[in-house]
C-alpha positions as CSV (number, residue, x, y, z in Angstrom):
1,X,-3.0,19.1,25.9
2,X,-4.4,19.6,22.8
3,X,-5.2,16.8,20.6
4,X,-5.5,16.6,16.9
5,X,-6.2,14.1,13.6
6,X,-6.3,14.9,10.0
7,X,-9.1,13.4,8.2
8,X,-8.5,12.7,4.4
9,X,-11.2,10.9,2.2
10,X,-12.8,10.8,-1.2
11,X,-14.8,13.1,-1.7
12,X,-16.5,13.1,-4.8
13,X,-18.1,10.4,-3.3
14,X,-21.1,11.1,-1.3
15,X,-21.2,8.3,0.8
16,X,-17.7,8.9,1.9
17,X,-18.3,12.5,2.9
18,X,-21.3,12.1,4.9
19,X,-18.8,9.1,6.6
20,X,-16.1,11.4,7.4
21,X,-18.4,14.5,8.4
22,X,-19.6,12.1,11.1
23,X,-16.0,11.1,12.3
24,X,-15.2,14.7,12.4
25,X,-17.9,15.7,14.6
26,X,-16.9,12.8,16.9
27,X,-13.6,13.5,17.2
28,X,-14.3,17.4,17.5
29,X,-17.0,16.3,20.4
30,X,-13.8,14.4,21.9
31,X,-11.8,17.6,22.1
32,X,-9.9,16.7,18.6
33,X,-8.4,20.1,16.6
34,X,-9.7,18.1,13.4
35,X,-7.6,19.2,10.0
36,X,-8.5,18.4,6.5
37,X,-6.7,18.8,3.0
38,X,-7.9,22.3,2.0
39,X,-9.1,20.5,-1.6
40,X,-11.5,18.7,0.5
41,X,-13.2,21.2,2.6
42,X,-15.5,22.6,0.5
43,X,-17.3,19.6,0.1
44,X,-17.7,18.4,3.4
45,X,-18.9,21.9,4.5
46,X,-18.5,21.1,8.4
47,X,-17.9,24.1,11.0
48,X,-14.8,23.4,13.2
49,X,-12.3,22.0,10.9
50,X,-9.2,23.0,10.4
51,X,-8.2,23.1,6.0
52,X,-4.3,22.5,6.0
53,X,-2.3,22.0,2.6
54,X,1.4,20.9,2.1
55,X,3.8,17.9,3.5
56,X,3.3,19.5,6.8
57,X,-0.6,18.4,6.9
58,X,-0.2,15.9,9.6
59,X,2.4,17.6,11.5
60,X,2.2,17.1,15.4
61,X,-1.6,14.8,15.0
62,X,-2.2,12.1,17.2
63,X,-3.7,9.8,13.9
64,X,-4.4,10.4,10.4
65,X,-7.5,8.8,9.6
66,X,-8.1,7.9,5.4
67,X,-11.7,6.6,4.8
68,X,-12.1,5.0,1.5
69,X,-10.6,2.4,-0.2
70,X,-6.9,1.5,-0.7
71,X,-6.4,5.1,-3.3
72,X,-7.9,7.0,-0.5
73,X,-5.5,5.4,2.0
74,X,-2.1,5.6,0.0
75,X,-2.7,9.6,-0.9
76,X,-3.2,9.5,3.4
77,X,-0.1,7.7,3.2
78,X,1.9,10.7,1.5
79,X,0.8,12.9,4.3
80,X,1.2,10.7,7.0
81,X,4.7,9.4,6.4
82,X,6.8,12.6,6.6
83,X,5.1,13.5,9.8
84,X,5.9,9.9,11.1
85,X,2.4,10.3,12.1
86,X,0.0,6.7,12.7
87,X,-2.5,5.9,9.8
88,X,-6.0,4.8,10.8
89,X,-7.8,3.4,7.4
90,X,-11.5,2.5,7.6
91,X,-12.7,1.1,4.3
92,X,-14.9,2.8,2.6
93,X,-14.0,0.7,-1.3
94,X,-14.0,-2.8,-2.1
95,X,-10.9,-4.5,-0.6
96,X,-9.3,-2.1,1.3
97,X,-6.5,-4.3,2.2
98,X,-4.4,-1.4,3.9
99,X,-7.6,-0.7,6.1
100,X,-8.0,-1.8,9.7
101,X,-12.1,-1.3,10.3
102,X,-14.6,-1.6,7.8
103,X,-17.2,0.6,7.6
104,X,-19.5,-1.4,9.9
105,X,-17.5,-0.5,12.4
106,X,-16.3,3.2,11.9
107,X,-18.2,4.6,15.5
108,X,-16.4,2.0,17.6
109,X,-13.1,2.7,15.7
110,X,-13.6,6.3,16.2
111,X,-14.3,5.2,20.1
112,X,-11.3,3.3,20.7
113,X,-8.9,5.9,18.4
114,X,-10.1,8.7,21.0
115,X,-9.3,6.4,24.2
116,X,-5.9,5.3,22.9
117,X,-6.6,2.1,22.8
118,X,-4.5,0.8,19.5
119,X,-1.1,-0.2,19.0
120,X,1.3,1.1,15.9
121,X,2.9,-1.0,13.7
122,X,5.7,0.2,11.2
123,X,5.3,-0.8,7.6
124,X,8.7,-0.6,5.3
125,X,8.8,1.4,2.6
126,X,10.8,2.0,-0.5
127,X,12.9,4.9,-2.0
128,X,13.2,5.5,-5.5
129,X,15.8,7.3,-7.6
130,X,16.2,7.7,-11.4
131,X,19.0,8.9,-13.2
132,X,19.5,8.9,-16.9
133,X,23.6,10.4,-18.2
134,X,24.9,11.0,-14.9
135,X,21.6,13.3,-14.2
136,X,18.9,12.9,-11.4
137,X,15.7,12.7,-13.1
138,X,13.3,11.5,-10.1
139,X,13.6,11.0,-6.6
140,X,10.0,9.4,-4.8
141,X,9.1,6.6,-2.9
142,X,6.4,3.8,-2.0
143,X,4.2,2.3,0.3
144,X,2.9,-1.0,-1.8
145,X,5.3,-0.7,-4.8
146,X,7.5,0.6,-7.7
147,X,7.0,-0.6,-11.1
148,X,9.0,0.2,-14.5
149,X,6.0,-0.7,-17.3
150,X,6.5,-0.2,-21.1
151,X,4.7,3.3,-22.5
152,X,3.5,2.0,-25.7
153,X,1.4,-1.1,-25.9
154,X,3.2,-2.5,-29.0
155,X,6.5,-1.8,-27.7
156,X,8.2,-4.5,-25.5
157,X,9.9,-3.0,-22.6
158,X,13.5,-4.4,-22.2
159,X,15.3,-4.1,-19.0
160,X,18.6,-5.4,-17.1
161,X,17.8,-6.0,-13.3
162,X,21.3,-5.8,-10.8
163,X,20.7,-7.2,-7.2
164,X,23.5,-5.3,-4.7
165,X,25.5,-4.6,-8.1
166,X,25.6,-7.6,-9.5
167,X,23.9,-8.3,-12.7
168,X,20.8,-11.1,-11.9
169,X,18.5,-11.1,-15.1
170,X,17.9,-9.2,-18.5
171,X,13.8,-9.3,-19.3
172,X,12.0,-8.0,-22.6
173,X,8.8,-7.8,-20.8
174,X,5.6,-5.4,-20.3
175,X,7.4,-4.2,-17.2
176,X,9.1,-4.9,-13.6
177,X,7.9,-4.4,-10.3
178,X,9.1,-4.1,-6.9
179,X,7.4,-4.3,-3.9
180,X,6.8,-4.2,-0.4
181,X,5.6,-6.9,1.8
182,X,2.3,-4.5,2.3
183,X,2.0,-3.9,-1.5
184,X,2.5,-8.0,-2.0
185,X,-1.4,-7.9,-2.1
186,X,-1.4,-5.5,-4.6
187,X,-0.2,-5.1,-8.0
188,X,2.6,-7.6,-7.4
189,X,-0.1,-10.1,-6.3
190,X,-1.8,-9.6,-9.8
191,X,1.6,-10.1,-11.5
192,X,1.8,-13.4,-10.1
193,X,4.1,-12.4,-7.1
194,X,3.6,-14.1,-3.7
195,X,1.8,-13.0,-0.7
196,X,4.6,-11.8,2.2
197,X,3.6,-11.7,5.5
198,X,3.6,-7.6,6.5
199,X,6.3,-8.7,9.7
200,X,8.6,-9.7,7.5
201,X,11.5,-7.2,6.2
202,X,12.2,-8.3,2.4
203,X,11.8,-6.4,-1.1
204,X,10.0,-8.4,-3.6
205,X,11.0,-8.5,-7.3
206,X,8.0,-9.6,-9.9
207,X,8.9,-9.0,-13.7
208,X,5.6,-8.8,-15.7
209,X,5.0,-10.6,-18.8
210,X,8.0,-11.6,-18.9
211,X,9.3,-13.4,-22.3
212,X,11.7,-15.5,-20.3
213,X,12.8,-19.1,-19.1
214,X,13.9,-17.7,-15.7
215,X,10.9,-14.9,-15.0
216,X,9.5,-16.2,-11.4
217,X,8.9,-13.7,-8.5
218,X,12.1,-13.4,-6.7
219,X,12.5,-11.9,-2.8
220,X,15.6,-10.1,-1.4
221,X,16.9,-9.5,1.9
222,X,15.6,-5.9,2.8
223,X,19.1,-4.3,3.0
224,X,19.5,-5.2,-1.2
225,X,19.8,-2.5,-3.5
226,X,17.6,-3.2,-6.6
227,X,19.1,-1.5,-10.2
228,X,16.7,-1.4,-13.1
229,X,18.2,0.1,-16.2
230,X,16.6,0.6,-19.4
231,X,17.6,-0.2,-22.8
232,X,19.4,3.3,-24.0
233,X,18.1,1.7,-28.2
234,X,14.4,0.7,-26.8
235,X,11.3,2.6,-26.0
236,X,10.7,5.3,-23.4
237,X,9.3,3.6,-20.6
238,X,6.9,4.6,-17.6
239,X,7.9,4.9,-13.7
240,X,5.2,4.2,-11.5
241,X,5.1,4.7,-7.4
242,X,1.9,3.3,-5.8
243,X,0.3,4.4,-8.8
244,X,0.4,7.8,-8.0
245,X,3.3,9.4,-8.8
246,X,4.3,9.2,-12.0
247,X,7.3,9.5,-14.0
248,X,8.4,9.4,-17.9
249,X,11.6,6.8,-18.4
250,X,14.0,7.9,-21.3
251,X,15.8,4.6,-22.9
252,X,19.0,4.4,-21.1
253,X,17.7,5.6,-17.5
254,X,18.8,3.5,-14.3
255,X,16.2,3.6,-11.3
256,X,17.4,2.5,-8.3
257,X,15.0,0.9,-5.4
258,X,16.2,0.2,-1.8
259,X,14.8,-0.1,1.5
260,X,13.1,4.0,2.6
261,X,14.9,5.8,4.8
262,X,11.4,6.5,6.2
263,X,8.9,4.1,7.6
264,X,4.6,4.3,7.3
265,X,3.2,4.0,10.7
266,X,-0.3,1.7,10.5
267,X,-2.2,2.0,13.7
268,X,-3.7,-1.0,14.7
269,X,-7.3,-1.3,16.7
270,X,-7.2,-4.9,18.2
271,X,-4.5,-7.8,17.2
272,X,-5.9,-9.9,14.4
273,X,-3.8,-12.4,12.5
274,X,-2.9,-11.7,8.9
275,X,-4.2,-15.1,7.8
276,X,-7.4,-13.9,8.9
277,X,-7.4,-10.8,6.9
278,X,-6.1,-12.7,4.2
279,X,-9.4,-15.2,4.4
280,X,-11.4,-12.0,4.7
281,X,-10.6,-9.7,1.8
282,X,-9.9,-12.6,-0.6
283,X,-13.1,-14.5,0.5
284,X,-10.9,-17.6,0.5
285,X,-12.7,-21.4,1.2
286,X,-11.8,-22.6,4.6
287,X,-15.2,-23.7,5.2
288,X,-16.6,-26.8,3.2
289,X,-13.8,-29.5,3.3
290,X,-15.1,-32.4,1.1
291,X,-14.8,-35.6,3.2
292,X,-16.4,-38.9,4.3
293,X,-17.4,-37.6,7.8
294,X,-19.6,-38.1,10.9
295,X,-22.0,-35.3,11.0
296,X,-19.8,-33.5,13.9
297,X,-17.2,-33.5,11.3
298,X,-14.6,-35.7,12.7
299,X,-13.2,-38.4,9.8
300,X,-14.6,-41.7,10.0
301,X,-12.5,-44.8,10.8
302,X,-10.4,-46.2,8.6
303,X,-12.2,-49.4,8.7
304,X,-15.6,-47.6,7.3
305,X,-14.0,-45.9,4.5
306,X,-12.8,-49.3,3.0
């Protein structure tokens, strides 16, 4: 049987090519059929691979491996998903939150991809509709988030937010956002949203900025239907999906967020607690407690600490 990947990375960065020319002649030593997004071949120059182009990139691959940093791994994430095809990130950036191996430890990544030995876990998504009089203007989706953001700096974006078509908040504000438990790390994070677990099913609603008494994070069951409709007498606004695909709001559009019809598959190299990635990327102190201790750290009694 023939196996194959498709290997997507940044390449006007030199470090990630030479990266991803040695995965490729790995997994092409391993038997692989190795594709890569036509754009890209041309720069990694490498004899054996296969340039495909279109949503039917990752059709029929085993794994779609991204290496770079979490931009590098959501464009992976356009190709993977409408394959239903596993994503393999190795983090080539800074955070790479959405990775599973660091750099460090691409050749044993590689290894274990080619011997099978990873699990898949299914990461929820969002779909995303705009329509502004009666008429479809938009229709994408989201790995990490949605966000409706005010086009002119000056300008204060207002909008009326509806949880399963009831009306929950009006906001002037610099924009709203709404997210997935994977993207709570991201730009909802920044907002001041909360970090959610990735195994648990719930859509998170930040407003940004928001010039408003009741303006906290709020998260919804992951069956809610989330309306956001502009004012039709305020400014044009901005629609954003994972920062990629981008959309101009006219006042008076409604954009509509609910659970995707279509999942992103996130393969898995050895089971590691989120807490533990969470201590990783954000270098978080769990080293150091301040106490009045014995040197093998166990708390004094009480008698010597009065």
């Amino acid at each position: 049987m023939n196996r194959a990947a498709l290997l997507v990375t940044h390449t006007g960065r030199k470090d990630s090519t030479e990266h991803a020319r040695t995965v490729a002649r790995d997994l092409i030593d391993a038997g692989f059929t190795v594709r890569v997004v036509a754009e890209e071949a041309p720069d990694l120059d490498l004899a054996g691979v296969v340039p495909v182009r279109g949503s039917d990139a990752a059709h029929d691959v085993e794994l779609v491996f991204a290496l770079g940093g979490d931009g590098t791994l959501l464009r992976a994430a356009e190709l993977a998903r409408p394959a239903g095809a596993p994503l393999l990130g190795i983090n080539l950036g800074k955070v790479g939150f959405l990775a599973e191996a660091e750099v460090a430890d691409l050749d044993a990544a590689v290894r274990r991809a080619v011997e099978r030995q990873y699990t898949v876990e299914e990461r929820l998504t969002v779909d995303v509709t705009m329509v502004h009089d009666g008429v479809e203007l938009a229709s994408s989706w989201a790995l990490n988030e949605m966000s409706v953001e005010k086009a002119a700096r000056e300008r204060m974006l207002e909008v009326r937010v509806d949880v399963d078509g009831r009306a929950l908040s009006r906001y002037g504000c610099d924009g709203v956002i709404c997210a997935t438990p994977t993207g709570s790390t991201a730009y909802a994070f920044s907002a001041g949203g909360p970090v959610v677990w990735p195994g648990v099913e719930a859509l998170l609603l930040v407003p940004i900025s928001a010039h408003a008494l009741f303006s906290r994070a709020l998260v919804t069951a992951p069956s809610s239907t989330v309306t956001i409709t502009v004012d039709p007498h305020g400014p044009t606004a901005v629609l954003f999906c994972d920062g990629r695909r981008v959309f101009a709001v006219p006042p008076g559009s409604v954009i509509t967020v609910r659970r995707g019809i279509k999942p992103v598959y996130v393969a898995q190299l050895e089971p590691r607690p989120f807490t533990d990635r969470l201590v990783a990327k954000f270098d978080l102190p769990v080293e150091g407690w301040r106490t009045n201790a014995h040197p093998d750290h166990t708390p004094r009694p009480r008698e010597h600490l009065e």
